[in-house]
MIKOL-953769 format. One line per 3 residues: number of its first residue (from 1); their letters; for each residue x, y, z of C-alpha. Coordinates in Angstrom, 3 decimals. Example, Ala and Ser with C-alpha at 12.3 -4.5 7.8 and 13.67 -1.06 7.14 Angstrom:
! MIKOL-953769
1 = as = 12.300,-4.500,7.800 | 13.670,-1.060,7.140
//
This chain:
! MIKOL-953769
1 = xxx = 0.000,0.000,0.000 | 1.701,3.518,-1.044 | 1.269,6.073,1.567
4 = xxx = 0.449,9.648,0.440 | 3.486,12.114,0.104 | 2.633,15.089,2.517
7 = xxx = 1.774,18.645,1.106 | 3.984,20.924,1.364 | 1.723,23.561,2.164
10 = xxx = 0.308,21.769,5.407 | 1.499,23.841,8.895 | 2.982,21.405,10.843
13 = xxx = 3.028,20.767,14.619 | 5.703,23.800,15.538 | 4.102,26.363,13.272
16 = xxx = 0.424,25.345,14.942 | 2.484,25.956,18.321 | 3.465,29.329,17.487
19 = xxx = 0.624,30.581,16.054 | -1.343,29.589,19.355 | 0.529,31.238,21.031
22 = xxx = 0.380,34.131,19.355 | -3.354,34.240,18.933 | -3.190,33.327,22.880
25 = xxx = -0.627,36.349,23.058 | -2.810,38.417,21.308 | -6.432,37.594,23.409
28 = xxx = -4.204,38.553,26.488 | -2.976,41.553,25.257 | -6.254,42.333,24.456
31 = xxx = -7.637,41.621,27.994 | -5.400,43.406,29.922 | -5.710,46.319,27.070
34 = xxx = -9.512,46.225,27.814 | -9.086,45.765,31.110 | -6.947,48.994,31.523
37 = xxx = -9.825,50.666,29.597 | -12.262,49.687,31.975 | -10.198,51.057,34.951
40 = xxx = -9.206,53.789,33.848 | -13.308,54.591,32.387 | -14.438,53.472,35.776
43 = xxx = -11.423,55.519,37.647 | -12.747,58.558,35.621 | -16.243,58.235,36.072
46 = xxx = -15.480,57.532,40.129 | -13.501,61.182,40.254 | -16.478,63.023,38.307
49 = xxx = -18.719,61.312,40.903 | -17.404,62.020,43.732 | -16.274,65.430,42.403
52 = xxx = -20.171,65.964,42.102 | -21.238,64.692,45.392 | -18.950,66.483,46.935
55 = xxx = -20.279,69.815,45.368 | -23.811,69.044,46.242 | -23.193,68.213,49.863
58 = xxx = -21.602,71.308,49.840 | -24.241,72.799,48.470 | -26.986,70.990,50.888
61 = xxx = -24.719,72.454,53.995 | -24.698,76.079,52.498 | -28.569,75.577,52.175
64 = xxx = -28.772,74.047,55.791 | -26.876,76.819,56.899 | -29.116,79.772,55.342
67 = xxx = -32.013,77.619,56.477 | -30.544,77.563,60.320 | -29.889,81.646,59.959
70 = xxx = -33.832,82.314,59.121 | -34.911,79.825,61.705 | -32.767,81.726,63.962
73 = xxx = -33.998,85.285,62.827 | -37.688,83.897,62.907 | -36.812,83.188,66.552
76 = xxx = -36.152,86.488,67.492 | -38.636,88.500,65.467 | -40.967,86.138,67.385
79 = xxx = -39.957,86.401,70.501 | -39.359,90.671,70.365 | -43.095,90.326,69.187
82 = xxx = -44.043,88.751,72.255 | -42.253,91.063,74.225 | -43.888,94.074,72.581
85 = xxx = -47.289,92.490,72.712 | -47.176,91.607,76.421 | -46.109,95.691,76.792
88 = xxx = -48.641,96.535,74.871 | -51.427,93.956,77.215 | -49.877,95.391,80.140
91 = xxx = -49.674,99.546,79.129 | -53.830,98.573,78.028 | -54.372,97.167,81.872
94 = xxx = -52.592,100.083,83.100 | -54.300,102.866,81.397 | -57.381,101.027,81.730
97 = xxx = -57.109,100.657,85.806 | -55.863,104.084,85.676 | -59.070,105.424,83.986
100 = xxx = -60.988,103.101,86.200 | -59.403,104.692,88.920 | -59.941,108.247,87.467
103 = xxx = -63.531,107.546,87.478 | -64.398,106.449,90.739 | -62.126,109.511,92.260
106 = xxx = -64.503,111.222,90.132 | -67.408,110.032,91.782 | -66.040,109.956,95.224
109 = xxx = -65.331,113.619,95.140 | -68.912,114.196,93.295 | -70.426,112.633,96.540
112 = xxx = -68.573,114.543,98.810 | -69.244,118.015,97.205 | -73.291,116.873,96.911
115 = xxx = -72.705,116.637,101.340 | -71.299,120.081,101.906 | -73.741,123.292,100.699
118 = xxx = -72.004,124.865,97.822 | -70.864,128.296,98.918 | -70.709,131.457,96.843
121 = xxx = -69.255,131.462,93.010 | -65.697,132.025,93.167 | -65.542,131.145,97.129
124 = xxx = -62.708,128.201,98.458 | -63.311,125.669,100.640 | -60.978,123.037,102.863
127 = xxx = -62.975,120.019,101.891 | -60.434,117.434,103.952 | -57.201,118.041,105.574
130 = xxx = -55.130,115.406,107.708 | -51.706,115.850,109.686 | -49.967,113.388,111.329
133 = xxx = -46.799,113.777,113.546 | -43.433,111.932,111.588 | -40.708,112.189,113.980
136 = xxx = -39.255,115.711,113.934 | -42.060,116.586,111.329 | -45.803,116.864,110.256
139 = xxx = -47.160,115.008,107.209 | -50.035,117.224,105.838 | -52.262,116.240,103.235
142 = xxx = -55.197,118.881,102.337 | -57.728,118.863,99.582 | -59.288,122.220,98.035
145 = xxx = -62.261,123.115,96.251 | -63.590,126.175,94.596 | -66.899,126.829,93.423
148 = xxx = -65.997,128.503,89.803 | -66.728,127.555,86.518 | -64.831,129.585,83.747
151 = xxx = -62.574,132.695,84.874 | -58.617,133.143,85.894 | -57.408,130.463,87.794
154 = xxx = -56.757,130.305,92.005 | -53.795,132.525,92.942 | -52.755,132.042,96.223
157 = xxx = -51.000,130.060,99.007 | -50.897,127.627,101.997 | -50.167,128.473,105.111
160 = xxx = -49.707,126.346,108.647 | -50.193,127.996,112.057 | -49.515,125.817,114.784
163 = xxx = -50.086,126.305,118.204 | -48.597,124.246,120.928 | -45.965,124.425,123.622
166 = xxx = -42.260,125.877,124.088 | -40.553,125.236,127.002 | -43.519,124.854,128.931
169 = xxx = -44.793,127.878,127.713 | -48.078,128.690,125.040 | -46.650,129.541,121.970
172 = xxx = -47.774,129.724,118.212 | -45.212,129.086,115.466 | -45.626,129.392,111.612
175 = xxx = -44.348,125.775,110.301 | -42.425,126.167,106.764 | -42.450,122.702,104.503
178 = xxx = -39.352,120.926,105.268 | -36.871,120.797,101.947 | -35.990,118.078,99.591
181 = xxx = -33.038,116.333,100.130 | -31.473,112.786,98.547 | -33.191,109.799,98.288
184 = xxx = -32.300,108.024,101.595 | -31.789,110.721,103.711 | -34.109,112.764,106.355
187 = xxx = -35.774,116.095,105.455 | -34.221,118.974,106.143 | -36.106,121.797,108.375
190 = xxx = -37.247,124.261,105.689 | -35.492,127.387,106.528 | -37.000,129.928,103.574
193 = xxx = -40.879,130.848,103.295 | -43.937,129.758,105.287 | -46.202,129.722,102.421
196 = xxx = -46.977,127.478,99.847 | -47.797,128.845,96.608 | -51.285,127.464,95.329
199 = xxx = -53.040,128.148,91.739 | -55.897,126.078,90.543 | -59.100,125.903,89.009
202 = xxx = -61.482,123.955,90.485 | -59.738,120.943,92.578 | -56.250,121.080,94.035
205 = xxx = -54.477,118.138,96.888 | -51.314,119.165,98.239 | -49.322,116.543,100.563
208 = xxx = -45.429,117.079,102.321 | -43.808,117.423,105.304 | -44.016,120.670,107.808
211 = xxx = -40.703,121.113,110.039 | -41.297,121.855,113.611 | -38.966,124.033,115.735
214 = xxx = -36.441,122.275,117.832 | -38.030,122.257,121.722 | -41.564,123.043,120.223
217 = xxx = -44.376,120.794,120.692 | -47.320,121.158,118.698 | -51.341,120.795,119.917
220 = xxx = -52.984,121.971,116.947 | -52.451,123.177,113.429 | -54.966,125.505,111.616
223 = xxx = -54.455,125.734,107.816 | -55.123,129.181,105.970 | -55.800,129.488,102.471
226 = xxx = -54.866,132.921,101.329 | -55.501,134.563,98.105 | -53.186,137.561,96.457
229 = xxx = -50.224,139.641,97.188 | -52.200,140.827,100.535 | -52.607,137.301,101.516
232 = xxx = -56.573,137.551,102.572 | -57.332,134.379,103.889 | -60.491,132.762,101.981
235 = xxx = -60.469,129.312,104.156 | -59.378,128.050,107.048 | -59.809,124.324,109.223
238 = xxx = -57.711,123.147,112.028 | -56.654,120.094,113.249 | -56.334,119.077,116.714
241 = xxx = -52.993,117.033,117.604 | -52.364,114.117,120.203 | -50.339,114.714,123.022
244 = xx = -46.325,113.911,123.023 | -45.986,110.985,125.240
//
């Protein structure tokens, strides 16, 4: 039997080697080719994430941050309008007591003047007068009226005669209002005029302190109201005293 001569042309079993290998060469070269691609796409697209999260959270704390400010500044505008609305509640309450308070004076004093006879137009009256011994002192508190409607006002002035002892003896002493002094510390003994000056209308209350004379002690103190330069007295009242223990 003749066996067939072998073609030439036929790769044989070290050229089918190589060109594996190559082709095997060439498929790896290829993978770690793509593969590189793929990293580096993926490395790429990573940075431009993060890049962009990184932008909005800065973004989302800028916008937490403005939101915090206005919650803050909301805050305040509310409370400040609480503040001024319980002022406000509280200046209402007062004005209203105050009127309140107004009115009833109103109609205490409108009682008081229906009691006592109205005297002649123009005339002044002591309508209530209390003095109470304070140490070296007298508090005095006095309440005028005068029956006028229309015309000049009241010109005129207070003055306290008190009558009393000295040293044993009777005596009768003009008291002058004691002066101001400091918060805190004791009146001084008024030293200047007896007479308190007095213009009104209508309706006057006077209050203070009257300084008594070193050694003198007082029974009784009649208060004159007395009307121009010449000092003509238009009312009087007294007021008796208790005795100094």
């Amino acid at each position: 039997m003749t066996q067939a001569a072998p073609d030439p042309m036929a790769p044989t079993t070290p050229q089918l080697r190589t060109g594996f290998l190559a082709l095997l060469a060439a498929l790896l070269a290829g993978a770690v080719i793509g593969g590189g691609l793929v990293y580096w796409y993926w490395q790429v697209q990573g940075a431009g994430a993060s890049e962009r999260e990184a932008r909005l959270a800065q973004a989302a704390s800028q916008q937490l941050q403005a939101t915090a400010d206005l919650q803050a500044r909301l805050e305040a505008e509310q409370s400040l309008l609480r503040v001024e609305q319980s002022t406000s509640r509280g200046l209402r309450q007062a004005l209203t007591t105050a009127q309140e308070e107004l009115g009833q004076a109103r109609e205490r004093l409108a009682f008081f003047d229906s009691l006592l006879p109205p005297g002649p137009l123009g005339s002044v009256s002591v309508r209530a007068l209390d003095i109470q011994p304070r140490g070296p002192y007298l508090a005095y508190k006095v309440v005028l009226m005068r029956n006028a409607s229309g015309g000049p006002a009241f010109d005129g002035s207070l003055e306290f005669v008190a009558h009393g002892l000295r040293q044993g003896k009777p005596a009768e002493v003009r008291l002058a209002p004691a002066t101001s002094q400091p918060s805190g510390s004791p009146p001084a003994k008024g030293a200047g005029s007896a007479v308190l000056a007095l213009q009104f209308e209508q309706f006057q209350r006077s209050e203070g302190l009257l300084a008594l004379p070193a050694g003198f002690q007082p029974r009784s103190v009649t208060v004159n109201v007395l009307e121009g330069p010449r000092h003509t007295v238009r009312a009087t009242s007294t007021v008796n005293l208790p005795a100094a223990d």
